[in-house]
C-alpha positions in Angstrom: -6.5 10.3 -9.8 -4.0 7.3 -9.1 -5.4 4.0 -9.0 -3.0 1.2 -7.9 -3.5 -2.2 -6.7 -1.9 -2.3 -2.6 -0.1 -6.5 -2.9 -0.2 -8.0 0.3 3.3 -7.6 1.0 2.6 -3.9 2.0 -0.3 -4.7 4.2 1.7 -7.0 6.0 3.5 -4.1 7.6 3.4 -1.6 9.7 3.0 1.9 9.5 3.6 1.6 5.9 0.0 -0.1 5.4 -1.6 2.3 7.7 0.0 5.0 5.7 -1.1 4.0 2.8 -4.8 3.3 3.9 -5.3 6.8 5.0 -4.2 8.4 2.4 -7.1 6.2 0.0 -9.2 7.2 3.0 -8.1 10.7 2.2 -8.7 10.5 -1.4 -5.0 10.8 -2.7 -5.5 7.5 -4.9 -7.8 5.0 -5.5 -6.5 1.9 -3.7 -7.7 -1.4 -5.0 -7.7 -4.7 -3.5 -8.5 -8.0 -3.5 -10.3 -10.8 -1.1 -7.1 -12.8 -2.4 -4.5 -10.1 -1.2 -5.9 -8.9 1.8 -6.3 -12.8 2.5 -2.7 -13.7 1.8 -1.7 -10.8 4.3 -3.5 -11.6 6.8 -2.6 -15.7 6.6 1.0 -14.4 6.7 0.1 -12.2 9.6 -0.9 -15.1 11.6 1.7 -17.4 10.4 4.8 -14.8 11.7 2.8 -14.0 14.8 2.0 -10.1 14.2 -1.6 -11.2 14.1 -3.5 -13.5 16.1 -5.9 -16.3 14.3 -8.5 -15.3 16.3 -8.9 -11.2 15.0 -7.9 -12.7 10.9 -11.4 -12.4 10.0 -12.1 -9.0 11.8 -9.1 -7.6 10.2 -10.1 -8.5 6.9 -14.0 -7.0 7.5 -12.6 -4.1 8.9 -10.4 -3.3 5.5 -13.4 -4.2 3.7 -15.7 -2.1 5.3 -13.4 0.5 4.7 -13.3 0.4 1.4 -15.9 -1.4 0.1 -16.3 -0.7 -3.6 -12.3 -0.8 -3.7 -12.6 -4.7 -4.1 -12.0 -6.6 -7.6 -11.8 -10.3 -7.7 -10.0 -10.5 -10.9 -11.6 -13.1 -13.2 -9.8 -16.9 -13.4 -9.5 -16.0 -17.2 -7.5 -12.7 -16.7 -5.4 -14.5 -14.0 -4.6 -17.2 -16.6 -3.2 -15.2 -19.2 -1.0 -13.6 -16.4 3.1 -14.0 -17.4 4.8 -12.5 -14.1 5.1 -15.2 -11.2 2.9 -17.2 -10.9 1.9 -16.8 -6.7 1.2 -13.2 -7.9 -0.9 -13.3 -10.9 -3.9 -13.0 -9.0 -2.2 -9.3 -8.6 -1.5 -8.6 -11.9 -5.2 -9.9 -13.1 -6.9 -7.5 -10.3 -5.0 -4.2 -11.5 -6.0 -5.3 -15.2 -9.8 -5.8 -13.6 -9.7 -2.4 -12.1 -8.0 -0.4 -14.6 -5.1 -0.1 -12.3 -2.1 2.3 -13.3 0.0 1.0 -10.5 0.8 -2.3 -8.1 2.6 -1.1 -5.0 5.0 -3.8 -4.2 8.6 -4.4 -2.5 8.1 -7.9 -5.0 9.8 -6.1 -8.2 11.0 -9.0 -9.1 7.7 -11.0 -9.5 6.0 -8.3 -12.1 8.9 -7.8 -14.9 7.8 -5.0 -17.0 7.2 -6.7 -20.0 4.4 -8.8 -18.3 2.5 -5.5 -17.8 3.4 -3.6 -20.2 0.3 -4.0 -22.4 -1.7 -3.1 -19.6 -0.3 0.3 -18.9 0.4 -1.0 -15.7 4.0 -0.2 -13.5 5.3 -2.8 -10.6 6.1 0.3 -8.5 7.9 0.2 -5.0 6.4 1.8 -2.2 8.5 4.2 -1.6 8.5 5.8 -4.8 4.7 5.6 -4.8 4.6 7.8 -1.9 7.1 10.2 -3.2 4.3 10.3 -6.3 1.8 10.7 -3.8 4.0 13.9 -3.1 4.4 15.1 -6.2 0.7 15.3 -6.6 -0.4 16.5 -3.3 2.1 18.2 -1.7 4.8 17.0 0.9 3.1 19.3 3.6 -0.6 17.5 2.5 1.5 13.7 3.2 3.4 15.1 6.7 -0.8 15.5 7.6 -1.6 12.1 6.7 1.6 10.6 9.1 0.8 13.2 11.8 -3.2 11.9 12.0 -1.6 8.5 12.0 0.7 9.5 15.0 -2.2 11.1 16.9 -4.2 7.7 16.8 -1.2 5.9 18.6 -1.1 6.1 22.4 0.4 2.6 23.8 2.9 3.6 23.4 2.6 7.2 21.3 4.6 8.0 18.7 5.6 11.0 16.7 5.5 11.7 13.0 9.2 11.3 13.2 9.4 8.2 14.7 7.0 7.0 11.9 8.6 8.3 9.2 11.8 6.6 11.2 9.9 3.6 11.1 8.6 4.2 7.2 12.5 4.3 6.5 13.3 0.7 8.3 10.9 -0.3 5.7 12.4 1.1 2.9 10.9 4.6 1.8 14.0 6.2 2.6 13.4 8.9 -0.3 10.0 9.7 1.3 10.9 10.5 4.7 13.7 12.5 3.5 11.7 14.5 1.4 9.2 14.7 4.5 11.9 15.6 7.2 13.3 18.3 4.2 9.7 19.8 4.1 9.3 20.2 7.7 12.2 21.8 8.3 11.6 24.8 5.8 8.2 24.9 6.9 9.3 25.8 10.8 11.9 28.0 9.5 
């Protein structure tokens, strides 16, 4: 099974994080996070108004509760040694913790491959992560996950469409295609 480490630049947003939490709740990877990440999301949360200061803490308990043995505080040791940016090492040092294959990021930049090299560890963007999502699952077993996630949102509801519309504002343009593609020859 994949194991990747979920930076705090893709909990930040919306659906992408929500995607990507149900499908760990739906055992397609094994998510891993940290009290630093999910912390860093959330302060930025607050700080751009999408969350407000009062419902940080619950947030944080409620992805913790949801996945409480998915949490590695990576040692200050590991972190030290760390060679991609510095405000991200603390990412880096948690996938090394947690024997993490992947860190799902839109931050590229700030995990060269040659800083994570000797870990067997990829900087991966989110979009192809969910297109490997697919190639191990099954584009018809993803299109479940988003339609679950549409079925939870009444004020106002949405579609699966309008979430894998949404997905594609966010950059996982492959992945909605690949989606859209699947549905399509599935009602044919």
């Amino acid at each position: 099974m994949i194991t990747a480490v979920i930076d705090s630049c893709i909990i930040f947003g919306m659906p992408l994080c929500d995607t990507l939490l149900r499908a760990a709740e739906a055992n397609l990877y094994q998510i891993v996070l940290s009290h630093k990440i999910v912390a860093d999301a959330t302060r930025n949360m607050v700080l751009k108004g999408r969350l407000k200061p009062e419902k940080e803490a619950y947030y944080q308990q409620q992805i913790q509760n949801a996945f409480p043995d998915n949490f590695f505080d990576a040692p200050s040791e590991i972190v030290a040694t760390m060679t991609n940016a510095e405000t991200d090492r603390h990412v880096a040092a948690t996938a090394i913790a947690s024997q993490a294959q992947y860190i799902v990021t839109f931050n590229l930049k700030d995990f060269p491959p040659k800083s994570l090299l000797a870990y067997n560890i990829e900087a991966i963007h989110p979009d192809q992560f969910l297109e490997l999502l697919c190639d191990d699952w099954g584009e018809s077993r993803l299109y479940e996950i988003i339609y679950q996630q549409s079925g939870t949102l009444k004020k106002p509801r949405i579609s699966p469409e309008a979430i894998l519309d949404k997905l594609a504002i966010q950059k996982c343009l492959r992945f909605r295609s690949r989606l859209i593609k699947n549905q399509k020859n599935v009602q044919s």
